[in-house]
N, C-alpha and C positions, 0 to 999 in steps of 0.2 A: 846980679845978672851974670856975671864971671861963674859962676859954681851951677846955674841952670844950663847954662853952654854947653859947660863939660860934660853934665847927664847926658842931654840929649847926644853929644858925638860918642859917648858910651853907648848910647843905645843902639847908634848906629852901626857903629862898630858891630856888636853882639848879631843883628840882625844880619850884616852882611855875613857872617863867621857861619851863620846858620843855614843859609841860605849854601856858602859853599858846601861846607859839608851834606846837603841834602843833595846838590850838586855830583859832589864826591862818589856818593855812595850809588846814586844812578846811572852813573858811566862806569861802573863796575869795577871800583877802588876797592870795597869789600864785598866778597863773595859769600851769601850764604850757606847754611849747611845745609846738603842736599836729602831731602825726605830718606826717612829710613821704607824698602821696600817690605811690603804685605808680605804676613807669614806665607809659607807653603809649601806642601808634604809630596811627595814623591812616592804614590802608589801605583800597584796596577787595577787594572781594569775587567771586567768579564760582561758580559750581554745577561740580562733579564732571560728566560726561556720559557716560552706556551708549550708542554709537554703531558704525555698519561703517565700520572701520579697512580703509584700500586696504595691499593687499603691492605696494610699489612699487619701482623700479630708476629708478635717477638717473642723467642722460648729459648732455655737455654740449656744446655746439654753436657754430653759427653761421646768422644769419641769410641765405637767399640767395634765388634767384632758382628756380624749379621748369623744370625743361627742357623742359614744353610751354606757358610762359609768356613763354621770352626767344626772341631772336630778336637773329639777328647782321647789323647793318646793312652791305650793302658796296656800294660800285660794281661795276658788272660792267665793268667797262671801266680799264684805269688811268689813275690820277689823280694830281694833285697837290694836296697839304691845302694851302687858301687860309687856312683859319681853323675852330677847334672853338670852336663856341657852346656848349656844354656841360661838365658835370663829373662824373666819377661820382659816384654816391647823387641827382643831382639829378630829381626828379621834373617831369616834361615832359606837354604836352595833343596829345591829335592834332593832325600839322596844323606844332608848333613846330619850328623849325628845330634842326635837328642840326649840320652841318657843312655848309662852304663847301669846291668843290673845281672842278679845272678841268682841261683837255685836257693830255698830256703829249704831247713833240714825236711820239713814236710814235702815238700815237689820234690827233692832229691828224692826222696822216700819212696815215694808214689812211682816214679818213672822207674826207680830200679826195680819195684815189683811188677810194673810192667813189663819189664825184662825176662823175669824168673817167671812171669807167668807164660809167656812164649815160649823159653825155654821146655818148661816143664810139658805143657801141652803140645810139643814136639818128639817129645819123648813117648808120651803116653801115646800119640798117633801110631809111633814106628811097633810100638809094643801091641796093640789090638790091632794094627796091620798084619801082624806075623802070625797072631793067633785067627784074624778071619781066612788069613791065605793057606791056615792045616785044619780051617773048618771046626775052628773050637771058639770063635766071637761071631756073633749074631748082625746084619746091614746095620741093623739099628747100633751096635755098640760103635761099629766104625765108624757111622754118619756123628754120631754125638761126639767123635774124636776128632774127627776134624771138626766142625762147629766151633768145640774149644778151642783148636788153635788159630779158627779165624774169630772168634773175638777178642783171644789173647793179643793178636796183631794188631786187630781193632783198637785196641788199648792204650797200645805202643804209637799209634799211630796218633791217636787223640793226642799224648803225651805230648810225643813228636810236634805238633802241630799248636800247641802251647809254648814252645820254645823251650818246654822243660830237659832237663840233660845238659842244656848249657851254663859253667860256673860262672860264665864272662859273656851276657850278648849284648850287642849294640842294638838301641833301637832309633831305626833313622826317621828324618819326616818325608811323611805319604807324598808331599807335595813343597812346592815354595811357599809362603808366609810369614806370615810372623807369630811368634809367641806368645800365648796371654798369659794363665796363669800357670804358675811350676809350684804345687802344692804339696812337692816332696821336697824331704833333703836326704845329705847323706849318712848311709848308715838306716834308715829307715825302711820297717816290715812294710809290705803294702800290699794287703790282701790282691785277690785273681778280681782283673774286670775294672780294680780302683784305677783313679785316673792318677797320673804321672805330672801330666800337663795337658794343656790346651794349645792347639794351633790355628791360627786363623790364615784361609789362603789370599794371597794376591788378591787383589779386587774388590776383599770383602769388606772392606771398613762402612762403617755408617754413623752419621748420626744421630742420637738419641736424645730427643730433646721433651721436656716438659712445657706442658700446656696446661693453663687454667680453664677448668671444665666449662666455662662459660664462653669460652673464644673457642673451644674446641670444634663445638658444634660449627663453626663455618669452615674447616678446615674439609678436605677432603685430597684424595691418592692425586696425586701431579700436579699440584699447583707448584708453584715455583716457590723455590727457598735459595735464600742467598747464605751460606754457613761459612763464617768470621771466627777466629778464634778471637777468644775472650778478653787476651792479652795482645794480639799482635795484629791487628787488621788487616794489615799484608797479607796473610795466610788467608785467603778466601777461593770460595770456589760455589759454583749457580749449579743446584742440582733441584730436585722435584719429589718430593713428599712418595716414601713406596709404600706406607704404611701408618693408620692414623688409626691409633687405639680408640674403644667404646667404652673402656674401662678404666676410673679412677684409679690411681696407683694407693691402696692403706696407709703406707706411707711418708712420701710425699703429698700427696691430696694434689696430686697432677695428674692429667692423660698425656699417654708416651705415643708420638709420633717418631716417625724413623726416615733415613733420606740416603742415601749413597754420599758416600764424602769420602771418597780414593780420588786422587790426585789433590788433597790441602795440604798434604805435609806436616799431617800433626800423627803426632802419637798417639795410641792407645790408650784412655784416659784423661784425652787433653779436655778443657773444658772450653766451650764456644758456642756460640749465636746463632740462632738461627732466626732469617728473616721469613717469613712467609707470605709471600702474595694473594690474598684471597679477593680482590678485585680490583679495580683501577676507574680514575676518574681525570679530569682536565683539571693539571694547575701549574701555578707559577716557581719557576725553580730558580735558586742562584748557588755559586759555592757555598757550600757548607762555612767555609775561614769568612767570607764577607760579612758575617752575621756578628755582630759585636752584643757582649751583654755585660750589662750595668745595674745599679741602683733601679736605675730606671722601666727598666725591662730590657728585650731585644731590639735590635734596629739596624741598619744599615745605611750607607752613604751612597745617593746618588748621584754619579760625576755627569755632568752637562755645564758645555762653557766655561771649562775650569776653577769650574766651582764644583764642591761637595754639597749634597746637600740631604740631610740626617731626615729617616724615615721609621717612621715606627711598626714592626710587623710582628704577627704571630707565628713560629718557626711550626714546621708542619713532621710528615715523613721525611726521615731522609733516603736520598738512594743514589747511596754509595760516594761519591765525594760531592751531591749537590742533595739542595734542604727546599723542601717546599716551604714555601711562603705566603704568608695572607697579610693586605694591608694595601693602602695607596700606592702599589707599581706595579708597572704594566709590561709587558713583552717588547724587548727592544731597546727598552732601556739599559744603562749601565750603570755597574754598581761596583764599587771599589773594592780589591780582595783583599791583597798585602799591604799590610801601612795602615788599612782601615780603624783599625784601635786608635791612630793618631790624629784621630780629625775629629773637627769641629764642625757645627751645624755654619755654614758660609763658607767654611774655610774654601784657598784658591791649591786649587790639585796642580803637580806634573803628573802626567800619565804613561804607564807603559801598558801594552795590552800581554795579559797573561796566554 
């Protein structure tokens, strides 16, 4: 009886022990550990946009020079290159010296007998002068005595008018431009008429871009081209188709269109983009950086109620830092730019508006 006693105040004991501590822990003796909060990313934001989307064709090119803008420098006479002051792509003022160039033994040659030819039919003038004026030369001898000394002038003057006579002549440019090509050097014979170099004036640049002859055909004079260098996207400038070839290039297997592109700041040669607008229709635009791509394909994050929430789209044209889109979103909506890569389909967004 003595040892079942004791259980049961054992027991009771335990029970009470239980009951405080249950006690205890309700009146807030121990505090639990407070939820850890829900991820969440810190992006900004941009509006969905209903906007005319251009149907456009992509060609790519070269910066050059337009053929009613250049102009091929040459002696008309031959010369010898003393020295090239210039380089190509260097941009020149009217007026600046181009090239140093001077008489070769043959132009020397020729101008000096231009000389002696003067001379000489000067002489022979005063001489059948003297004898028509004691009546011993006939109108006819006199008339064909001067004749000779006017074509011998004639002669001298064509020379003259070649630059020939000069050891040393500068030849400047006709106008401001820039340089294309200098296909001389120094020390070099260069026949009369050959070209020296190329100048292209102020204004003239264009670009030249290739087309595949299947897209060609909707292309036509003025539609609008947006012309991007190849390398730097910043370098752009909105110009309008001035010329749109009917003929396959042999080699290339492209048709050459052409477009004004003074004011892009690219060089002579530079290589770049050309957008071409051939018609427009209604669609949905976001930034171009919103657009994330994965295993998956394309998609984007739509923020509402600070939640993200991951849409699947097909990326379209783009134009210029925004991308057309196809797929479940609508005009007005918002869709995450910067940060976007970091999200998850639920995830809870802070937002800043871009």
């Amino acid at each position: 009886m003595r040892a079942s006693g004791l259980w049961r105040i054992a027991a009771i004991v335990v029970a009470v022990l239980i009951v405080a501590l249950m006690a205890w822990r309700l009146l807030g003796g121990h505090k639990a550990e407070p939820a850890a909060p829900p991820a969440s990313a810190l992006v900004t934001i941009a509006p969905v946009l209903q906007a005319s989307v251009g149907d456009t064709v992509t060609a790519y090119g070269v910066i050059a020079g337009s053929a009613a803008a250049s102009r091929t420098v040459a002696a008309p006479r031959a010369v010898i290159v003393q020295a090239v002051l210039v380089a190509p792509g260097q941009p020149v003022a009217a007026g600046a010296p181009l090239v140093i160039v001077g008489d070769t033994p043959a132009t020397l040659l020729a101008w000096r007998q231009a000389g002696d030819a003067v001379a000489f039919a000067q002489r022979d003038l005063a001489r059948v002068q003297r004898l028509y004026d004691q009546h011993l030369a006939a109108n006819d001898q006199l008339g064909a005595a001067q004749k000779a000394l006017a074509d011998a002038r004639a002669g001298v003057a064509a020379q003259s008018a070649t630059g020939a006579g000069n050891s040393r002549q500068t030849i400047a440019a006709p106008f401001a431009g820039v340089v294309g090509t200098v296909p001389v050097t120094l020390g070099e014979h260069v026949a009369a008429d050959a070209p020296l170099l190329s100048l292209i004036a102020s204004g003239g640049m264009i670009a030249q871009l290739g087309v595949e002859p299947t897209r060609a055909q909707r292309l036509a004079s003025g539609q609008a081209v947006r012309i991007v260098s190849a390398f730097d996207d910043t370098h752009a400038i909105e110009s309008r188709l001035a010329t749109v070839g009917r003929q396959v290039d042999p080699v290339t297997r492209l048709v050459t269109v052409a477009a004004p592109a003074q004011g892009a700041g690219l060089a002579l040669g530079a290589a770049v983009k050309g957008v071409i607008t051939v018609a427009s229709h209604p669609g949905v635009l976001v930034p171009r950086t919103s657009v994330v791509y994965d295993e998956g394909g394309a998609h984007l994050f739509v923020v509402a109620a600070g939640k993200a929430r991951q849409v699947a789209v097909s990326p379209g044209a783009e134009q210029g830092e925004m991308i057309e889109v196809a797929g479940p979103i609508w005009a007005g909506e918002t869709v995450a730019v910067e940060g976007a890569y970091q999200l998850q389909d639920g995830m809870a967004v802070r937002t800043a508006a871009k």
